[in-house]
Every structure is written in structure tokens, then in C-alpha cells.
N, C-alpha and C positions, 0 to 999 in steps of 0.2 A: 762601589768599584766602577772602574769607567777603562774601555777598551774598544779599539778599533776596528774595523773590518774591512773599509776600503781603503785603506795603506795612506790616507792624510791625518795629520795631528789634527789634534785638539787642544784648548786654551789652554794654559798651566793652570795646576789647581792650586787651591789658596791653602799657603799653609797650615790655615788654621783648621782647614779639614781634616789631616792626617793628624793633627792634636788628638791625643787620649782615644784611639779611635779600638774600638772592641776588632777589629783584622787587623794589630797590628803585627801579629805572626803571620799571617797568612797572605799580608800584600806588601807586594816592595813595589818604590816607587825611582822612578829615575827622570831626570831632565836634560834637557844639552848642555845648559848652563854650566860655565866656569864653577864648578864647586871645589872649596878647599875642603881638604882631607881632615877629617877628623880627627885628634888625637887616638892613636891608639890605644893608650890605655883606658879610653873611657867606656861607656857600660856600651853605649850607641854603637862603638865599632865592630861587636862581633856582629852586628845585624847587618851592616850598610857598608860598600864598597863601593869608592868611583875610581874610575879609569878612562882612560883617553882610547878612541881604538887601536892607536900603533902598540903593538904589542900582543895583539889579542892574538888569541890560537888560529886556528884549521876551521872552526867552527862559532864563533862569537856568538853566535843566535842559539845556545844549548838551552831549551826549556828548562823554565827555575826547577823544576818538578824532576829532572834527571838525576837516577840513584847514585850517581857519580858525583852527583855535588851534594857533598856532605855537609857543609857552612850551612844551607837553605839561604842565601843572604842575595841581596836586592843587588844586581848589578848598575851603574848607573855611564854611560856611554855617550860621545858625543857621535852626528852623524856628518861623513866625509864622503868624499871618493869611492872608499875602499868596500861599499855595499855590494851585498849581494845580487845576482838579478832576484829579479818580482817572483814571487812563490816560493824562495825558498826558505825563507820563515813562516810560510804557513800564511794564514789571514791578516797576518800585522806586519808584513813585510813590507816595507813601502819601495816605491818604484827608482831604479838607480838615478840619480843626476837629479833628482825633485828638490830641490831648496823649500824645504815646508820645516818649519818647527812643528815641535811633537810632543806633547808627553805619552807616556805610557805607563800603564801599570799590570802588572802580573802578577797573580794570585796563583798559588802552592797545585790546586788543583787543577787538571786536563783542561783547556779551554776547549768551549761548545766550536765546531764547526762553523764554517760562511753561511750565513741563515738559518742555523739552528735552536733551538734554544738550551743553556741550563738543563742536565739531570736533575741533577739537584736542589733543592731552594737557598740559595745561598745570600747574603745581605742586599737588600733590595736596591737596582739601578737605576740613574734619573734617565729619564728620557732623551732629554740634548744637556748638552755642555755648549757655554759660551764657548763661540767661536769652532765649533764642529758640526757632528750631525749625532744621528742613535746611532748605538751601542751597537747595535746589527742592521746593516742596510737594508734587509729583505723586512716585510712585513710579517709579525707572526702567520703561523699557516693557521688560518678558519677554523675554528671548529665543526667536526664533521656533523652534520644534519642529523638529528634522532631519525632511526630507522621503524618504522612503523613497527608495529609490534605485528607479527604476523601471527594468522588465527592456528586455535590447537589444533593438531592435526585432527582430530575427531569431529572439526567441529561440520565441516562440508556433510559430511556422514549424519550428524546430528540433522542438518538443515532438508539433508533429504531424507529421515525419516520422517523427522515434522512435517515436510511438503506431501511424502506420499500419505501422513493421519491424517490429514487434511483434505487430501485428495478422495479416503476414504471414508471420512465423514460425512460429504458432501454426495457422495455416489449412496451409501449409507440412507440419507435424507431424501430423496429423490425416488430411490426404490420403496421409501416406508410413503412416502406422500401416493406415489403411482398404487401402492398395495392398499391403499389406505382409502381412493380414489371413490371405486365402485360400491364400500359399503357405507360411504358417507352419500352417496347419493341414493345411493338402498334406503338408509334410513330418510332421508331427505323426502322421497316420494311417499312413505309411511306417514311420517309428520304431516303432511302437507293433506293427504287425504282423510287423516281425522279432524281437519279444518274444518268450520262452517259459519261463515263468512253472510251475514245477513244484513249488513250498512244498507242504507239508503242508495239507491241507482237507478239511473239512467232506465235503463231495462234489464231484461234476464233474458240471456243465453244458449239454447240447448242446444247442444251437441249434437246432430245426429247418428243413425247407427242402424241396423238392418231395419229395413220392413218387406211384410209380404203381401204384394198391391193392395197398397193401401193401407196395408192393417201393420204397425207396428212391432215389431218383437218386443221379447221379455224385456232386454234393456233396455230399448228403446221408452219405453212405455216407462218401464222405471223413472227415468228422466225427465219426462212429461210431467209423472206424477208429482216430482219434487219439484218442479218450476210452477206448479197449478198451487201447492202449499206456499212459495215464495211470493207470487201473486198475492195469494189468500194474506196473506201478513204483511201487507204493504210496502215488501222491501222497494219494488218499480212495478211502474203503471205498464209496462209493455214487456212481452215476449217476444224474444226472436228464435224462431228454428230455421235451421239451417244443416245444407245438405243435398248434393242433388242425385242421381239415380245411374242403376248399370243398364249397359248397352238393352237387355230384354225387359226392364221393368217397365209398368206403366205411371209409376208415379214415384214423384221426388221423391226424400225423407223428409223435406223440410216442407212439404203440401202434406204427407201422412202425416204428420207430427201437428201443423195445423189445424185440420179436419178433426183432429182428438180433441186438444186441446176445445175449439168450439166447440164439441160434444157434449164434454166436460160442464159446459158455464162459461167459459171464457168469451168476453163478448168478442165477433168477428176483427173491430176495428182497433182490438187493442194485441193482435197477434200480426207479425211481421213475418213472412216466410222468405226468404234468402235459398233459392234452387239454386244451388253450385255448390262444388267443393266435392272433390273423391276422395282427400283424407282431411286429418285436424288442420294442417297450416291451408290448404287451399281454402277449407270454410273458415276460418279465422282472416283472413287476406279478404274474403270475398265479405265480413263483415263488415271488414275496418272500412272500406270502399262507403256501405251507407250511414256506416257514422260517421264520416265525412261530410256525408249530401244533409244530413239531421242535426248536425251537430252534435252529438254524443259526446259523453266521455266515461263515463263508468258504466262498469256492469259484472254481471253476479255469472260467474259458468256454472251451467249444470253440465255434468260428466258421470263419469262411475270414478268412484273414490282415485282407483291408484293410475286414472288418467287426467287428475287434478292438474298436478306440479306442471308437467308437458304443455296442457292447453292455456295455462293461466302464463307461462314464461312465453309463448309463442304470441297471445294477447297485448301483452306488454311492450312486449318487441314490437308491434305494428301498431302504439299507439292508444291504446284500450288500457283503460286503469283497471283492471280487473281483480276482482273476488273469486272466491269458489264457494259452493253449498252444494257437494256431491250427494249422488242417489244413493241410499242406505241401503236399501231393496236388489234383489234381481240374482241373475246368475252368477254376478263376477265376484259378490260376496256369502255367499251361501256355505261355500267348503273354504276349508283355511289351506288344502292344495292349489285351487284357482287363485286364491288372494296372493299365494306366494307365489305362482305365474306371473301374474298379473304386474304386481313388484317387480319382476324381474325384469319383463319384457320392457315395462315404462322405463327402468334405466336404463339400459341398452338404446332404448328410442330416443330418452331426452340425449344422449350422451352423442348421437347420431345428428341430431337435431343444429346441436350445439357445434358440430364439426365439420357437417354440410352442410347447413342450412336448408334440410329438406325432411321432409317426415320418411318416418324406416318403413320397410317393405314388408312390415310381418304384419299381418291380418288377423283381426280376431273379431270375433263379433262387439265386445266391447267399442270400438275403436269406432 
């Protein structure tokens, strides 16, 4: 089917289009041209009427589709003078006084509005016709944009339970690490003081720790004794004591600890005493200073068991590869109350250690 919207014709159609054509109820076709009338009696005539405008009613432009016109038949009309102004036939109205030829055709059912399209699907349009334009001047309207699919309502709700599990998890993870903290370091210092550590070194180490002028305490001595057995087995040709003394003492630790030592068998020139240091990091500090000037690099600590882990990480840290080979003997293992003391206080110190870089303030004769 082919029909207008901006009120100019279009080319006549050919004939042979409207041959056998499956709308032949449903479209009448008209032209200007001079057409002779049809015989009446033939089959053609009840469909197809031509007329000239003079004569025409009050209203010539009646839509074919009016319940009042009973025939359904195709009017066919030349165009004169005698038109109407512009709109009042609607979209196909052409403008008065235009000398435009025209065809038109009109189909049975409602035609679509100026830029609208077809309700319905009805036999397919071309595009352009020779010598006109489309069928509807305006462009189809666009198809509207897919609208995102917007989330379930539950789902924000969903997202923030998952964020606060997660938030929970993680708080969860942190309290069990932090609770988890102090008895892995409990055990750490346990491990570490059933160590005994006898490699080849440098020299050996001992810690000092009370003495009363001159004469060494019980752990003190302890320590000696283990570093005189590490001597004795070849671990290193040299001991160093180390340690220096309170405001009323008359001697070092690390001159008492010496003086033993030599007592002992230990020849004078193969004992090193290091005076300084009022706790572990200061005599360890004050070590690493003459394995610097000797060049050193390994060495064996003697301590008491569960001041191992503390003295050997504080060694490390200033450069000392060090071992451990704690004293078995003495007061700090005797009861299994003091050794759990003892435990306790070294984590608390390493953990102090590790946080200010300074040794902690609890005093025991060990130390």
C-alpha cells in the first residue's frame, strides 16, 4: 500500500501492481486521469466508482471506512479549485491551489496519524515510490534504551551483611592472633632454652649476673661452669665475661667471673673480661664494640635456660651470629615454680624488648 503525509503526490502506480493483488478488498485506488466509466453491468462495477468533483456533496473527503458508506467502493476524483483548505482531510490533504498530480490510495481500515506508525501489521510498505518520498515523513521513533535491570531489593541488605561477616571475620582474626600472641612466645622461650647449641665459635660468652666482692653467686657460677665445660670440648678458644658493677661494689662481674674462671685452669690469656653493661642489651652493645676491634663473628651465649631466646635475639640484632648452650644447674631451675617465673618474666622482657628497644626493669638475680 502507498500513502502520503506531506500533502504532495506521488508517481502513478503501474498497473500491473494492483493485478491479482491479495488487498484487493481492502484498497481502492484512484487517479486524476480522464477514466471512462465502467460498464455497469460488469463484476468490476460494484467495487470502483469515478466521478468528477462537480457534484460532490458537503463533504467529498468522507473516510472510505464511514458506517454510512455502505458500497465500501473506491472513489476516484479529479483535483480542481474547489479543495478544501490544508487539514481538513486530515494527513492527505493536499494544500489548496498546488497543481501537483497525485495518486492516492486508501485502505478500509483507520489510517495511522502524521508520524505514527501502523497498530497493526498490515501488508508490507516500500520505502520511496518513484517520484515521491516515505510513506511517513517523520522517522520511526527509536527504540527506547534497555533499562538496566535494577538489583533485588534485598540485595544492598544482603551486601551489608556480607560486609559487616567480613568485617567480623577479620576483627574475629586479630583478637585470636593478639590472644594467641603471648603463649606463642611462652612457648618460644621454653623451646629455645632446651637448646644447646655447641658449633664451632669464635668464643663463648657469659652473661654476667650477681656477685659478692668478688666471689660469684649461685648463678653466676652456674655459668662459668658451663662455659669452662664448652672450653673443655673445644667449641672456642676464648671466653668473654662480661658485666660491670653497682655504685658500692668492689668489683666488676666480668673481673669476678674472670678471677674464677683462672682458678678453675682456664689459662689467663685466653679469658676476655668486658667491664660494662648494667643489664643484657648494654653487655651485649658493649660486646659487639670488641668484636668489631677482633673481628669476630660467632659465638656460644651462656645464660640461664629461659634467658636464652632474649640474649641470643638482642646478639643478632647487633651483629653477633650467635648460639646458645644454657646453664643446667643453679637456682633458676631447681623448682618448676621459679622456671615458670622465669618463663614468664623472659616474655614480658623479649616483648618489651622488641617494642622499645631497651631491656625491661624487673630485676632478678638471674638476669
Amino acid at each position: 500500500m502507498r500513502a502520503t503525509s506531506d500533502g504532495y503526490g506521488d508517481g502513478p502506480w503501474e498497473e500491473s501492481s494492483l493485478e491479482n493483488s491479495g488487498d484487493d478488498e481492502a484498497t481502492r485506488a484512484f487517479t486524476r486521469d480522464d477514466l471512462v466509466l465502467e460498464d455497469p453491468t460488469s463484476e468490476e462495477y460494484g467495487h470502483t466508482r469515478e466521478f468528477a468533483r462537480e457534484g460532490i456533496g458537503e463533504d467529498p473527503f468522507v473516510h472510505p471506512h464511514d458506517p454510512s458508506d455502505q458500497d465500501r467502493t473506491t472513489q476516484v476524483f479529479a483535483r480542481d479549485d474547489h479543495l478544501p483548505p490544508a487539514g481538513h482531510g486530515g494527513a492527505f490533504a493536499p494544500h489548496k491551489g498546488e497543481d501537483v498530480e497525485f495518486t492516492r490510495r486508501f485502505v478500509r481500515q483507520r489510517l495511522p496519524g502524521r508520524g505514527s506508525l501502523p497498530r497493526d501489521s498490515g501488508p508490507e510498505m516500500p520505502d520511496d515510490v518513484e517520484g515521491g518520498s516515505s510513506w511517513w515523513e517523520t522517522e520511526p521513533p527509536a527504540e527506547p534504551s534497555p533499562r538496566k535491570e535494577r538489583a533485588p531489593r534485598d540485595q544492598p541488605r544482603r551486601m551489608k551483611k556480607e560486609r559487616r561477616f567480613r568485617v567480623r571475620w577479620v576483627f574475629a582474626f586479630v583478637l585470636i592472633v593478639v590472644l594467641l600472641i603471648p603463649p606463642a612466645t611462652w612457648g618460644w622461650v621454653w623451646y629455645t632454652a632446651r637448646q644447646d647449641d655447641r658449633d664451632p665459635s669464635d668464643v663463648i660468652i657469659v652473661l654476667g649476673a650477681s656477685q659478692y666482692n668478688g666471689v660469684p653467686s649461685p648463678v653466676f657460677e652456674a655459668r662459668l661452669r658451663q662455659a669452662q665445660a664448652l672450653y673443655l670440648d673445644d667449641v672456642a678458644p676464648i671466653i668473654v665475661t662480661v658485666g660491670g658493677k653497682q655504685p658500692d661494689d668492689a668489683f666488676t662481674e666480668a673481673e669476678a667471673g674472670r678471677n674464677w674462671l683462672i682458678d678453675v685452669g682456664v689459662p689467663a690469656e685466653q679469658v676476655v673480661a668486658v667491664e660494662e653493661g648494667a643489664d643484657t642489651l648494654q653487655s651485649i652493645v658493649a660486646v659487639s664494640e670488641v668484636f668489631d676491634e677482633r673481628s669476630w663473628e660467632t659465638a656460644i651465649l651462656v645464660s640461664d635456660p629461659w634467658h636464652s631466646l632474649r640474649a641470643e635475639r638482642m646478639a643478632n640484632d647487633h651483629g653477633i651470629d650467635a648460639g646458645t648452650s644454657p646453664a643446667r644447674s643453679g637456682p633458676s631451675v631447681i623448682e618448676r615454680s621459679t622456671q615458670l617465673w622465669y618463663i614468664t618474666r623472659e616474655t614480658a622482657s623479649l616483648w618489651y624488648y622488641w617494642i622499645f628497644d631497651d631491656s625491661s626493669d624487673i630485676n632478678v638475680n638471674a638476669a
